[in-house]
C-alpha positions in Angstrom: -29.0 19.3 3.3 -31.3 17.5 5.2 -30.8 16.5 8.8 -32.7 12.9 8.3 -31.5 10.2 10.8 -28.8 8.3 9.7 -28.7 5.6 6.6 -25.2 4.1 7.6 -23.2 6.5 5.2 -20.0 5.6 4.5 -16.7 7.5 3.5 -13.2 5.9 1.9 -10.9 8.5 1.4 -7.4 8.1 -0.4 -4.5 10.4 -0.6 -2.0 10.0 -3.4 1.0 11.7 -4.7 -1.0 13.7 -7.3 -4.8 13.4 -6.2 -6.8 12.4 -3.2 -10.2 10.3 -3.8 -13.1 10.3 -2.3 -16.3 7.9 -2.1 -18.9 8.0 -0.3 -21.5 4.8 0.0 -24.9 3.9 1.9 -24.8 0.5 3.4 -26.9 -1.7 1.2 -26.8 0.5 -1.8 -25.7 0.0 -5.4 -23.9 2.6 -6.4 -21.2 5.0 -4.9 -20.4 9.2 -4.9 -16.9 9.4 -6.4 -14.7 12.4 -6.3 -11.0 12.8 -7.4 -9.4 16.2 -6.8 -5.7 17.1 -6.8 -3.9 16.6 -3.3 -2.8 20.0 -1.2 0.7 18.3 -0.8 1.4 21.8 2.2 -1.8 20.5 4.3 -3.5 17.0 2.5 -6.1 17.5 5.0 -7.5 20.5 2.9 -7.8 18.2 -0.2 -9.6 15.4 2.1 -12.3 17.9 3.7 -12.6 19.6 0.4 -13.6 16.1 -1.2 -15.4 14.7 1.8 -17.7 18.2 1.1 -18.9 17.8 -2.1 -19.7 14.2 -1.5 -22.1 14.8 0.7 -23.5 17.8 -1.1 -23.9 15.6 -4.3 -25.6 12.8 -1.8 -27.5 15.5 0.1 -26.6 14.5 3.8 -24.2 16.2 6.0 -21.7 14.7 8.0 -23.8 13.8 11.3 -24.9 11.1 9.0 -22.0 9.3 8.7 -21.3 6.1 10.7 -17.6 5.7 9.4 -14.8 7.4 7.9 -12.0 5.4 6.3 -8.8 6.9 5.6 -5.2 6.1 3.4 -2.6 8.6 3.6 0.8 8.7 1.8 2.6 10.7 5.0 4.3 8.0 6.7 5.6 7.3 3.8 6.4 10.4 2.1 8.3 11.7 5.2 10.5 8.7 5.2 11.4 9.0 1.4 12.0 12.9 1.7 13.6 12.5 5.4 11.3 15.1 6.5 10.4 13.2 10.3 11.5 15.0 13.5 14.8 14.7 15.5 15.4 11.1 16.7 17.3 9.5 19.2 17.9 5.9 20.1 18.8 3.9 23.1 20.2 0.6 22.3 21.9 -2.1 24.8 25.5 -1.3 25.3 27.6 -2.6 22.3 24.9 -2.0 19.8 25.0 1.2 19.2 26.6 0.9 15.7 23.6 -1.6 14.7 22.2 1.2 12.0 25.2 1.9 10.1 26.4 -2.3 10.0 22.9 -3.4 8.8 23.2 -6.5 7.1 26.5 -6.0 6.5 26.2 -7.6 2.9 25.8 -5.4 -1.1 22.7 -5.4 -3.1 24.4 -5.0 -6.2 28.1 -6.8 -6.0 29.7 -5.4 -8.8 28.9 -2.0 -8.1 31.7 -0.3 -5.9 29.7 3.0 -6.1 26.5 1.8 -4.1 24.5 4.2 -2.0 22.8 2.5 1.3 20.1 4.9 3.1 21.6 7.2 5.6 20.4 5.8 9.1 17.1 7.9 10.3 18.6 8.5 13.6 22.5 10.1 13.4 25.4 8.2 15.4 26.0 11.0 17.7 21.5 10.0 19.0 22.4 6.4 19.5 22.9 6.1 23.1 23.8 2.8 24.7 23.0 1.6 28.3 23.6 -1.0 29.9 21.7 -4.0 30.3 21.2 -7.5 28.5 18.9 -10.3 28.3 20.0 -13.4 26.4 18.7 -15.3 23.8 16.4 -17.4 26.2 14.6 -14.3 27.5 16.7 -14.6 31.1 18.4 -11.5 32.3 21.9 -11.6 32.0 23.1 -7.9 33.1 21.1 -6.0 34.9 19.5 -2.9 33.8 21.1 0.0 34.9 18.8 2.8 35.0 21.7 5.3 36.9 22.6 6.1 33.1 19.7 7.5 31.7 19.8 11.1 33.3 22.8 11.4 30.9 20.8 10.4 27.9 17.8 12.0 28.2 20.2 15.5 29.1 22.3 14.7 25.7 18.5 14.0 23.6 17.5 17.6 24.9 20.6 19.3 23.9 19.4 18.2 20.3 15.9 19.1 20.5 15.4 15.7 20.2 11.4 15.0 19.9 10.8 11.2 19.7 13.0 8.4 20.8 12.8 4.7 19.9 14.4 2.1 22.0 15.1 -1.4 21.1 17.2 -3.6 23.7 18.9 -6.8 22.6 16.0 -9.9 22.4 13.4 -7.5 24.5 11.0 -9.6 22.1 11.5 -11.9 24.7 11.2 -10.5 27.6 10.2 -6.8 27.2 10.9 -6.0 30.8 14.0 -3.4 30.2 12.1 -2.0 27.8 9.6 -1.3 29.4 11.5 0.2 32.6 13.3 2.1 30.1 10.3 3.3 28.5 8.4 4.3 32.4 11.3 6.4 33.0 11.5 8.1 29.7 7.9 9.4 29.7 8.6 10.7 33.8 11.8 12.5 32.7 10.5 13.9 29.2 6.6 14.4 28.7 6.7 15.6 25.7 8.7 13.3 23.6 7.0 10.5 22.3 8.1 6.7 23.1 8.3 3.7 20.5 9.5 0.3 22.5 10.8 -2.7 20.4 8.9 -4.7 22.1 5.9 -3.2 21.3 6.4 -1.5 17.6 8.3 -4.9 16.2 8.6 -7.6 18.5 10.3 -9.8 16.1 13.6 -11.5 15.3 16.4 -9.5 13.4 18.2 -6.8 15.3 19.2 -4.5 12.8 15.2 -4.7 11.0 13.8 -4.4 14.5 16.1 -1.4 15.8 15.1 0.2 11.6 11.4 -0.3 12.1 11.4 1.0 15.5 13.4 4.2 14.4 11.2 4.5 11.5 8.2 4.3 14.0 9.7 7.4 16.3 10.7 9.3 13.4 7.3 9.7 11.9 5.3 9.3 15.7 4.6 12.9 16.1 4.0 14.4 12.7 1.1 11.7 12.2 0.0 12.2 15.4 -0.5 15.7 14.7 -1.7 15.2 11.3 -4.6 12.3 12.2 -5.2 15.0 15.0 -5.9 17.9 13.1 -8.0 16.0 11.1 -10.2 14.5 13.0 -11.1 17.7 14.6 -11.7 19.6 11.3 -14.0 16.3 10.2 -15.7 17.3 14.4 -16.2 20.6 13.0 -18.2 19.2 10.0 -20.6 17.5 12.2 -19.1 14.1 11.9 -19.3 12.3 15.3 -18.2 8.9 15.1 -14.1 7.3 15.3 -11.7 8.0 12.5 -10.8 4.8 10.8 -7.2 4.5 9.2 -6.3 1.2 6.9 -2.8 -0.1 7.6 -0.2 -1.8 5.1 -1.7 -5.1 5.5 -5.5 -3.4 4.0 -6.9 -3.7 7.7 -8.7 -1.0 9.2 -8.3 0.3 12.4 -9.3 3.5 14.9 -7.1 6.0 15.3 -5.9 5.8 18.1 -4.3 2.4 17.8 -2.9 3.7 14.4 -1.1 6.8 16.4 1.1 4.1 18.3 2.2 2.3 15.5 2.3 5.2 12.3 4.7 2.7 10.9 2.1 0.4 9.7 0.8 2.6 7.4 3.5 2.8 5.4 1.5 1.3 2.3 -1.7 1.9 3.4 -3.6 3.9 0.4 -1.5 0.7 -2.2 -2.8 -2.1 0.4 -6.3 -0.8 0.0 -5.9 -1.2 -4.1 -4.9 -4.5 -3.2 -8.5 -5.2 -1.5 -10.4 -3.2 -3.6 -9.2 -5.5 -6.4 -9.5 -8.9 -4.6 -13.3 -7.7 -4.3 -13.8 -7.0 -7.9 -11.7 -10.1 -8.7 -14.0 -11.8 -6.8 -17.2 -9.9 -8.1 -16.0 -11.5 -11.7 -15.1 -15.1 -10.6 -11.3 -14.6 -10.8 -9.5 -15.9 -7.9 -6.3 -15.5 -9.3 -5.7 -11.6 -10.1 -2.7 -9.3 -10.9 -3.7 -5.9 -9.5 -1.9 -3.3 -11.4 -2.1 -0.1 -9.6 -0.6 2.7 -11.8 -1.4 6.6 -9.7 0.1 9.9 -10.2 3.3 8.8 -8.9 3.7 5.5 -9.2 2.9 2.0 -10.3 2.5 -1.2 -8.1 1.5 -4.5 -8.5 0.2 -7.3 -5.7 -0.7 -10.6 -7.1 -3.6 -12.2 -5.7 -3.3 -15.7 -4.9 -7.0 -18.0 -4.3 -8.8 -15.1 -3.8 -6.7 -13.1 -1.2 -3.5 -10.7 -1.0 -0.2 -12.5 -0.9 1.3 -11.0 2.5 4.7 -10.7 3.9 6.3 -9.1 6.8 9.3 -8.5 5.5 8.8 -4.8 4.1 11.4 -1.7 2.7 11.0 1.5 2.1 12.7 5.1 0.9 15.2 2.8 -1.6 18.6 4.8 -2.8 18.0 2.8 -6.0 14.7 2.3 -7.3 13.5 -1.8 -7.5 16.9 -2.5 -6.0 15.9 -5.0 -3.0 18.2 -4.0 0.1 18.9 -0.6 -0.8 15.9 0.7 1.5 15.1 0.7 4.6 13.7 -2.9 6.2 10.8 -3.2 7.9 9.2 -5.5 9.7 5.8 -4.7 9.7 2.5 -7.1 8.4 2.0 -6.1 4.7 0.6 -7.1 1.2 3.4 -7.9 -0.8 3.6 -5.4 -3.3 6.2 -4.4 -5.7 6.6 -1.2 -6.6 7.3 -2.0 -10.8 7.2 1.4 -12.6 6.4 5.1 -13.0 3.2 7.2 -12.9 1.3 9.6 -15.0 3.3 12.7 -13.3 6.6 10.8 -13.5 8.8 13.2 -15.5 10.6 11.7 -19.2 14.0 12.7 -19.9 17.4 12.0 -22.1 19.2 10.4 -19.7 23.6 10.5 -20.6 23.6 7.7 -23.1 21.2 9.1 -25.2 18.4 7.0 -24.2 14.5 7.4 -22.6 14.5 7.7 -18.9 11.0 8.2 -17.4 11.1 8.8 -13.4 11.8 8.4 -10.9 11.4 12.1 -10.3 7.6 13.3 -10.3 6.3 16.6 -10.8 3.3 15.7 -8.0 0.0 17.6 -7.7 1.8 20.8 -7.5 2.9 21.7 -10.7 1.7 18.1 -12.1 2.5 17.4 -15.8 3.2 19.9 -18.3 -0.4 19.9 -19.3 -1.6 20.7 -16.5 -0.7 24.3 -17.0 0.8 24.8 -13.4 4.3 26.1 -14.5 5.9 22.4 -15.0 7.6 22.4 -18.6 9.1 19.1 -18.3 7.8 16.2 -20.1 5.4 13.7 -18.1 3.9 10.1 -18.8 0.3 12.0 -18.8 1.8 14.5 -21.3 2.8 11.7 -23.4 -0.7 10.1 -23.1 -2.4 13.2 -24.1 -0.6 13.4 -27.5 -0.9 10.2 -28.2 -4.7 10.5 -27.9 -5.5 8.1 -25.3 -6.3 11.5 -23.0 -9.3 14.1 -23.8 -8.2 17.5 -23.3 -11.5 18.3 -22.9 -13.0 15.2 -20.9 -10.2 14.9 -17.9 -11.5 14.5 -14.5 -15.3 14.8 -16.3 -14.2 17.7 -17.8 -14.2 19.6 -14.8 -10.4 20.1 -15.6 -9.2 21.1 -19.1 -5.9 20.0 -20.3 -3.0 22.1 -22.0 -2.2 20.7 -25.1 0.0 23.0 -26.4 2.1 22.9 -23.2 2.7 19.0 -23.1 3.5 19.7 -27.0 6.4 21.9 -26.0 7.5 20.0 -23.5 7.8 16.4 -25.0 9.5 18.3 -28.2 11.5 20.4 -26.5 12.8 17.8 -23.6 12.6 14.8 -25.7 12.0 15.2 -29.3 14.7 17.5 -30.6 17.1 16.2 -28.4 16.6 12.6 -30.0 16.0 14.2 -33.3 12.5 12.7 -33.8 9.0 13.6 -33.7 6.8 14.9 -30.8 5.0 11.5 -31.3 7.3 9.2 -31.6 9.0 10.5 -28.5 5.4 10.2 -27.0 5.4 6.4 -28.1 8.8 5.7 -26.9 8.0 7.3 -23.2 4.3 4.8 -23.4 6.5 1.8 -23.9 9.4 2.0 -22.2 6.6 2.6 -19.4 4.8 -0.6 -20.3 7.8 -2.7 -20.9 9.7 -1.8 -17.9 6.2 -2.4 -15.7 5.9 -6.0 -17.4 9.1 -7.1 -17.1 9.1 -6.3 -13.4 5.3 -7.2 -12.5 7.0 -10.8 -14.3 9.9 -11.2 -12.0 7.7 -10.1 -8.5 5.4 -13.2 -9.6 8.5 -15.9 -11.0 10.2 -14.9 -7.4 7.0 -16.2 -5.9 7.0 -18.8 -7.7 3.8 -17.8 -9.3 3.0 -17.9 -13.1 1.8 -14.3 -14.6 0.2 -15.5 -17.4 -2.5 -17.6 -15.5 -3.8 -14.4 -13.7 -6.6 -11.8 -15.1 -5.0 -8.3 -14.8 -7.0 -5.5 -12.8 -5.8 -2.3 -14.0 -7.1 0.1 -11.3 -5.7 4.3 -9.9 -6.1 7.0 -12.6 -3.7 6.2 -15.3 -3.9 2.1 -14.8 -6.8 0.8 -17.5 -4.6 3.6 -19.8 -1.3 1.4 -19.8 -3.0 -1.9 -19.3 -3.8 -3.6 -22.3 -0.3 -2.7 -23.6 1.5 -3.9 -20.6 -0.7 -7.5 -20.9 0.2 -8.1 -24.2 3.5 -7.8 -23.5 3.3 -10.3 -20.2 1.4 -13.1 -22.2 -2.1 -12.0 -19.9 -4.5 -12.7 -22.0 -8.0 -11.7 -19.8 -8.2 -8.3 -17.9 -10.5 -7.4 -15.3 -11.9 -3.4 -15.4 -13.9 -2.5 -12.8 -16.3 0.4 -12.7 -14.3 3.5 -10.6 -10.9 2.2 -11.0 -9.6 5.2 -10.9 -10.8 5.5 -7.3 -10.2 1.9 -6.3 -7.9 2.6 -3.0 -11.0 4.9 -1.8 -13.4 1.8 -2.8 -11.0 -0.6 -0.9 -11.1 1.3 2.2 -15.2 0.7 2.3 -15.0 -2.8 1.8 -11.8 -3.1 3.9 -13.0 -5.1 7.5 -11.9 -4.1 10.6 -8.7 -6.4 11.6 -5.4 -5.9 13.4 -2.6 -8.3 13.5 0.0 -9.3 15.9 3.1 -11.1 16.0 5.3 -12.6 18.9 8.6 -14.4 18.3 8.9 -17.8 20.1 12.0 -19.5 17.9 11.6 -23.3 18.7 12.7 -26.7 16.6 9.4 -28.4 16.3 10.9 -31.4 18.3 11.2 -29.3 21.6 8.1 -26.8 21.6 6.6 -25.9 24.8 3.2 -26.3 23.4 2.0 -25.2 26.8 3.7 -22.4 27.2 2.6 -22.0 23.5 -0.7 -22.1 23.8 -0.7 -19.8 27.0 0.8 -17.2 24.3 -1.2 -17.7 21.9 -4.1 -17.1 24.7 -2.4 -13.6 25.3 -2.2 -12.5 21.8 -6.5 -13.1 21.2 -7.1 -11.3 24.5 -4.6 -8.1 23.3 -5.6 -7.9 20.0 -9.4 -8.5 20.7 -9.2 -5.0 22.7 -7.5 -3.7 19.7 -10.4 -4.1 17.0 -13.3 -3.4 20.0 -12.0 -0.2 20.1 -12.6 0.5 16.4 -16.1 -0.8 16.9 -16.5 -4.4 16.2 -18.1 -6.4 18.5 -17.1 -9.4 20.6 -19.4 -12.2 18.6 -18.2 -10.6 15.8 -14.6 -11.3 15.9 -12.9 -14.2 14.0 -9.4 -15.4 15.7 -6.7 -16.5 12.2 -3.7 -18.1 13.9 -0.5 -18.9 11.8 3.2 -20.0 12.4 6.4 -18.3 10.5 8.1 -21.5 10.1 11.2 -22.9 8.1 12.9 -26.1 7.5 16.4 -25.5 10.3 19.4 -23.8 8.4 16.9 -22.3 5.6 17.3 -18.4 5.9 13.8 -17.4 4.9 10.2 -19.1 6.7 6.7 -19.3 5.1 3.3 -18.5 6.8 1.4 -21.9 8.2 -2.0 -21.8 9.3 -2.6 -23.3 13.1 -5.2 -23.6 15.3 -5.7 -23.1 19.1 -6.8 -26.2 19.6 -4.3 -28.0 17.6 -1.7 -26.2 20.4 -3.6 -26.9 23.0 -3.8 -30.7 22.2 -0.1 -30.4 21.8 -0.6 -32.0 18.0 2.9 -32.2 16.2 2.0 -34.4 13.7 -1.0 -31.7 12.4 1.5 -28.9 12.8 4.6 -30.3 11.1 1.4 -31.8 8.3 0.1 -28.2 7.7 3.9 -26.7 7.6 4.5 -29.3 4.6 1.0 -28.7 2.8 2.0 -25.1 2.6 5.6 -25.5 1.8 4.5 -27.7 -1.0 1.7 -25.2 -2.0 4.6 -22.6 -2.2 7.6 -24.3 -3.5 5.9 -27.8 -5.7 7.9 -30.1 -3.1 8.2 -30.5 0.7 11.7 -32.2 2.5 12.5 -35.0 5.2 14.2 -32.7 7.2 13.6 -31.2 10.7 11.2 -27.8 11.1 11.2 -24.8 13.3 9.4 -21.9 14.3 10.3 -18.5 14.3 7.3 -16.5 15.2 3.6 -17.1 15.8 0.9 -14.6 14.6 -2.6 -14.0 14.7 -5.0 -11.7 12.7 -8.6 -10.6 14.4 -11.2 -9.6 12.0 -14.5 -7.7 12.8 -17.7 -8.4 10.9 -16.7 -7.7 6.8 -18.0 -4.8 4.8 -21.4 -5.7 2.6 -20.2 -3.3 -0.4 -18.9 -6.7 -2.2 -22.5 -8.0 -1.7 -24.1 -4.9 -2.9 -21.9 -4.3 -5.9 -22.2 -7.6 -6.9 -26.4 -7.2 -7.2 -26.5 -4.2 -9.6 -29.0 -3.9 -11.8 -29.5 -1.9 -15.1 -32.0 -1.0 -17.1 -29.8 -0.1 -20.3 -29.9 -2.3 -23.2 -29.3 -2.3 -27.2 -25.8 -1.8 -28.4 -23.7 0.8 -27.1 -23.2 4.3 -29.2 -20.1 6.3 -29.1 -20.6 9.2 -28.4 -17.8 10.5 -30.8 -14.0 9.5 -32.1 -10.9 10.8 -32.2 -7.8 10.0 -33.7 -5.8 7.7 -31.4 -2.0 6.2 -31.9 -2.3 2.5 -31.4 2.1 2.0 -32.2 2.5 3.0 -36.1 -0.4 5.3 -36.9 -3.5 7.5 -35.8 -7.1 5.7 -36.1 -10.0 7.3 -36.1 -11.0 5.6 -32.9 -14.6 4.9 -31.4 -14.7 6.9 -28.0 -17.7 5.6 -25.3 -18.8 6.8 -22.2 -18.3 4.1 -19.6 -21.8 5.3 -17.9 -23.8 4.5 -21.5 -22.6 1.0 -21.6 -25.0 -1.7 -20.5 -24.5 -5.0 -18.6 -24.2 -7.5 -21.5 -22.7 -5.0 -23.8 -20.2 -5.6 -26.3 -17.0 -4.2 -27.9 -14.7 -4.8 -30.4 -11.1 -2.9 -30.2 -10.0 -0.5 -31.2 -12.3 1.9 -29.0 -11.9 4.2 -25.7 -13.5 3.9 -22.6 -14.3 7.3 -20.6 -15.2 7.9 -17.1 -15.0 10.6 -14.7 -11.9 9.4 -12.9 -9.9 7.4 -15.9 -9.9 6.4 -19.2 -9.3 2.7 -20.8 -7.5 2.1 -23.9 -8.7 -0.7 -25.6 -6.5 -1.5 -28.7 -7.7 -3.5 -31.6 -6.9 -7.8 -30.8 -9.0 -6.9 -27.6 -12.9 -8.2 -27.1 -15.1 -6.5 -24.4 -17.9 -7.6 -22.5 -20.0 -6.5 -19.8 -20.7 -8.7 -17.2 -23.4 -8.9 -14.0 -21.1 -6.8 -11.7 -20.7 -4.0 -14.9 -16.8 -5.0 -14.8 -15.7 -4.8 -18.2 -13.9 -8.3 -19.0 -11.2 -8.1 -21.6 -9.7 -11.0 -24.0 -7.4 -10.9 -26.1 -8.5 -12.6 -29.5 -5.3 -12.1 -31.5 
C-alpha cells in the first residue's frame, strides 16, 4: 500500500438481494476496479468492507485516499417487504385515526373477492388521535391541544414503541402543529425518533402522506444504525471524508440528510442502474433507452426519455400481489419510474397447481442462492436454468473465482420441474428462460404503452449480473431491434453511483387554479425552497457556484385526477407571467399525451431539484482508448441451447475484443461480472466507448 497523497479516488458501492458491487475509480481515469461478491444478508456491511478492501488492494491505495464513498443499499426496502422495522406509533388529528386501514377505499383487481391489501405498518391499537385541525386554507380551525399528549406518549411506552410518525390533517400547509407536536415528543421521549408530515412528505393525499410518513418511522432507526455502523467501520479503514448515499430519484446525498428521510431510498441501488444507463446511453448516442435491469432477485425496467430518467412521485412498495398497482404501499417520495417486470437469477422455478411453470416470486437470495451454488438450496432457480442451458460457465462465473455445481442445478431442475412435467431437464430449462423473457417483455411493453411511449423506438440496455443473459431474447420478443451493452454491466448500479451528481429535491403543495395564483406569495416560496435545499447539497460538499436551481410545477387540467411535471422559472414567477406558465403546462401536456385542451389549469404542488457540479466519469469513459486490433479470437466454444438444439457456440472474452470489432451470432460474451448471450439474427459491433451495439439483422 502506499500512503501517496490523494488522486481523487472514488468508490460506488451497491448492495443487492444476492451480491453487493463494488468499483472503485480515479477522477480522470479510463478504466474502473470492479468487484462483485455475494451479499452478507445478517450484517451487508461485511460484504461492503470486504469489497471496498480488495479494491483498493488491487488499486494499491488505502482508504485515506479516498475523496468519496457512494452507497445503494436494499434495507429500507427489504425491511418494508419482510415487515422487519421497529415498533411504530402514530399520532393523527382526531377523526383520522382509521386513515391506514380506509386507504383509498377502492380494489385493484374488481373481480377478485379474495384480494389481500398490505397490513398497515403501524397496528390500530398505535394510532393515537389529538386534537387539533387546520383547514384546507392552512388557517387554524381547532386549536392544538397539547394537554393530551402525556397520554400518548405513556400508551407508546407501554408498547416499547421506538419511532413515531405524525401527520396532522393539511400540516403541508401550515406545519405549525406538527411541529409543536413534534418539540414536545423529543422533550418527553429522547430516545424515540420523530418523522413529521410536514417534513418527510409535505404533499397532498392524506392516506399517501400518513403511508410515507409511517414508512419513514418504521425504518428511521434501523438505517440509522446501519449507515452508523458503517461509516465508523469505513473510519476504521482510514477513510476520512462524508459517506454519500444515492436516493430513489439517483441523487446523491451525505448521510446525514439521508438519516432523516430513510424513506427515500427505497429504490436507491435500481435508481442508480437507471443513471448508470442514461450515461452509457448517452456514451453511444441513444437518447431514447430501455434500461433493463435483471439482478439476483429481480428484474426492472425504467425507460429513458431525451436522454434522462422518466420520474414520478407517485411510488409503492412491499405489493401483496406482484405487478398488481395498488396492492402496495404508496409513497410519495421523488423517484425514477421504474417497474418492477419480472424475476431474477436466484428467483426459484416451480409447478405451480395447474400444472404450469411458475418462476418467483420467492428467491433463494445470497444465502443459499441457486441450486448451483452448492449452499444447500435444492430448488430450481433461473441461474440453474441458465447454467444447463449453456449460457453459464461452470467454470468461468464471477472470473472463475467461484465454481458452479452442475450436477446440483441438474437435480434440482429434474427433480422440481422435469419429472413432475414429464419432460427433459432441458426443456424444463427452456421453459423456465422463456416464460422469464416473455413475462419481462410483455410487462416492460405495458410500463412504456401506459406512458404513452413506444418500446420499439428505444435501444435496450441490458445491465446487473444476469441482464445481457436474458436480453436478446426478451428484444426479439418486444420488436427492439438495437441493444446497447456496456462494458461492467453487471456492476452498473455501482458505476451509476460514481457518475451520480450530488442533488436533492423538494416539494411543497400550494393547490391553486391558474386564474387566482398568488404569484407573490409564490415566488416568496419558491425563494424558501432554493435557500433549504441549497444547505441540503452544501452539506454533502458541493459548492455554492456550483449549484444549478431546476424549478417545475405538478399541474393538471381542474377535475383531471392525475398532474404532469412543467418546467418554471423563478423569474417567470416573479414577473407574475400566466401566459408562459399556462404555455409551458400545454407544451408538456402535448409532449406527454399528443394533444393539449381549452380548458382551465391548476397547480397542485411546486418542486425544485438542486444539483452540485456532475461526475466526469461520463467524460472519461467516453475517451477510452485501445490498442487492440485484428479480428477477435474465441478463446474456446461450448455447446449452447439457442430454442430447439445445442450449437457448438463461439465463446469470447469481453476483455480480448477491440474497439471496432466485429461479431456475427451465434457467440458468447464473457466478463468477470456477466455473461451476454448473443443468439444467431444478432450483429455486434464495437464502438468508441467499447459498448457493444447490437442489431438484429433477421
Amino acid at each position: 500500500m502506499t500512503n501517496a497523497a490523494s488522486d481523487d479516488w472514488r468508490v460506488g458501492v451497491d448492495i443487492g438481494g444476492t451480491f453487493t458491487d463494488v468499483v472503485l475509480w480515479r477522477e480522470g481515469s479510463e478504466n474502473l476496479v470492479q468487484v462483485k461478491l455475494l451479499t452478507t444478508p445478517d450484517d451487508p456491511s461485511r460484504a461492503v468492507l470486504d469489497g471496498v478492501g480488495q479494491a483498493l488492494d488491487r488499486a494499491g491505495i488505502d482508504a485515506r485516499q479516498l475523496t468519496s464513498v457512494v452507497h445503494g443499499t436494499t434495507l429500507v426496502a427489504n425491511a418494508l417487504i419482510e415487515r422487519k422495522g421497529v415498533a411504530t406509533g402514530l399520532i393523527t388529528t382526531t377523526g383520522f385515526r382509521d386513515v391506514l386501514e380506509i386507504g383509498r377505499e377502492w380494489r385493484y383487481d374488481l373481480f377478485n373477492l379474495d384480494i389481500e391489501m398490505p397490513p398497515p405498518l403501524v397496528p390500530r391499537r398505535l394510532c393515537l388521535e389529538i386534537d387539533e385541525r387546520i383547514d384546507a386554507n392552512g388557517a387554524i380551525d381547532t386549536a392544538l391541544n397539547l394537554d393530551q399528549l402525556p397520554a400518548l406518549v405513556e400508551t407508546f411506552r407501554a408498547q416499547n414503541v421506538r419511532s413515531i410518525g405524525v401527520c396532522l390533517l393539511h400540516a403541508y400547509l401550515n406545519p405549525a402543529h406538527e411541529q409543536a407536536v413534534g418539540a414536545a415528543l423529543a422533550k418527553a421521549m429522547p430516545d424515540v425518533t420523530i418523522s413529521l408530515s410536514s417534513d418527510v412528505c409535505p404533499e397532498m393525499g392524506e392516506y399517501e402522506r400518513t403511508s410515507t410518513t409511517v414508512a419513514n418511522a418504521y425504518v428511521h432507526p434501523l438505517f440509522r444504525d446501519y449507515v452508523e455502523r458503517l461509516a465508523a467501520a469505513l473510519d476504521e479503514l482510514g477513510y476520512t471524508r462524508e459517506l454519500l448515499l444515492v436516493l430513489s430519484d439517483g441523487r446523491g446525498i451525505a448521510a446525514d440528510v439521508a438519516v432523516k428521510y430513510p424513506i427515500r431510498l427505497v429504490q436507491s441501488g435500481p435508481a442508480a442502474g437507471a443513471e448508470a444507463a442514461r450515461l452509457f446511453g448517452e456514451l453511444a448516442n441513444q437518447n431514447d433507452i430501455l434500461c433493463f435491469d435483471m439482478g439476483g432477485t429481480t428484474a426492472k425496467a425504467c425507460l429513458i426519455h431525451d436522454g434522462e430518467p422518466e420520474r414520478t412521485v407517485n411510488f409503492e412498495v412491499a405489493r401483496e400481489t406482484r405487478f398488481a398497482e395498488g396492492s402496495g404501499l404508496p409513497l410519495l417520495i421523488p423517484a425514477i419510474d421504474m417497474i418492477e417486470i419480472g424475476a431474477g437469477g436466484g428467483s426459484i422455478a416451480q409447478v405451480d397447481q395447474r400444472g404450469l411453470l411458475q418462476v418467483g416470486p420467492h428467491s433463494a437470495g445470497a444465502d443459499p442462492g441457486p441450486a448451483c451454488y452448492g449452499r444447500g438450496n435444492e430448488h430450481p432457480t433461473v441461474t440453474d436454468c441458465d447454467l444447463l442451458l449453456g449460457y453459464l460457465d461452470e467454470n468461468a462465473f464471477l472470473g472463475g473465482k467461484m465454481v458452479l455445481d452442475r450436477a446440483a442445478a441438474t437435480k434440482a431442475v429434474q427433480t422440481h420441474l422435469a419429472d413432475p412435467l414429464g419432460i427433459t431437464a432441458i426443456e424444463a430449462a427452456w421453459g423456465v428462460h422463456e416464460t422469464v423473457t416473455a413475462n419481462m417483455a410483455q410487462a416492460a411493453t405495458i410500463h412504456a404503452i401506459e406512458r404513452g411511449l413506444d418500446a420499439t423506438r428505444f435501444a435496450m440496455l441490458p445491465i446487473g449480473g444476469a441482464g445481457p443473459v436474458h436480453a436478446c431474447s426478451m428484444a426479439q420478443k418486444m420488436g427492439i431491434t438495437r441493444m446497447v451493452c456496456p462494458a461492467g454491466a453487471g456492476v452498473a448500479s455501482a458505476i451509476g453511483m460514481l457518475a451520480a451528481a450530488v442533488s436533492f429535491e423538494i416539494g411543497r403543495a400550494a393547490p391553486s387554479p391558474i386564474a387566482s395564483l398568488d404569484f407573490t406569495k409564490a415566488a416568496g416560496l419558491l425563494r424558501d425552497m432554493a435557500g433549504e435545499a441549497a444547505a441540503l447539497v452544501s452539506s454533502a460538499g458541493a459548492s455554492d457556484e456550483e449549484v444549478t436551481e431546476t424549478f417545475s410545477a405538478m399541474m393538471r387540467y381542474l377535475g383531471q385526477g392525475y398532474e404532469i411535471e412543467v418546467p418554471v422559472t423563478l423569474e417567470m414567477i416573479e414577473a407574475k407571467d400566466r401566459d408562459a406558465l399556462l404555455e409551458n403546462f400545454a407544451t408538456s401536456y402535448r409532449n406527454r399525451y399528443g394533444r393539449s385542451e381549452a380548458m382551465p389549469a391548476e397547480i397542485l404542488s411546486w418542486r425544485l431539484a438542486v444539483t452540485g457540479q456532475r461526475s466526469t466519469l461520463g467524460e472519461t469513459l467516453g475517451r477510452r482508448t485501445d490498442d487492440q486490433t485484428g479480428v477477435p479470437v474465441a478463446k474456446g466454444t461450448r455447446s449452447v441451447w439457442f430454442g430447439d438444439e445445442f450449437i457448438d457456440t463461439p465463446v469470447y472474452s469481453r476483455a480480448g475484443i477491440a474497439m471496432g470489432a466485429e461479431i456475427n451470432g451465434p457467440a458468447i460474451i464473457e466478463e468477470v461480472e456477466s455473461t451476454l448471450v448473443l443468439p444467431g439474427g444478432f450483429h455486434l459491433h464495437v464502438d468508441r466507448s467499447m459498448n457493444l451495439i447490437l442489431d438484429a439483422t433477421s
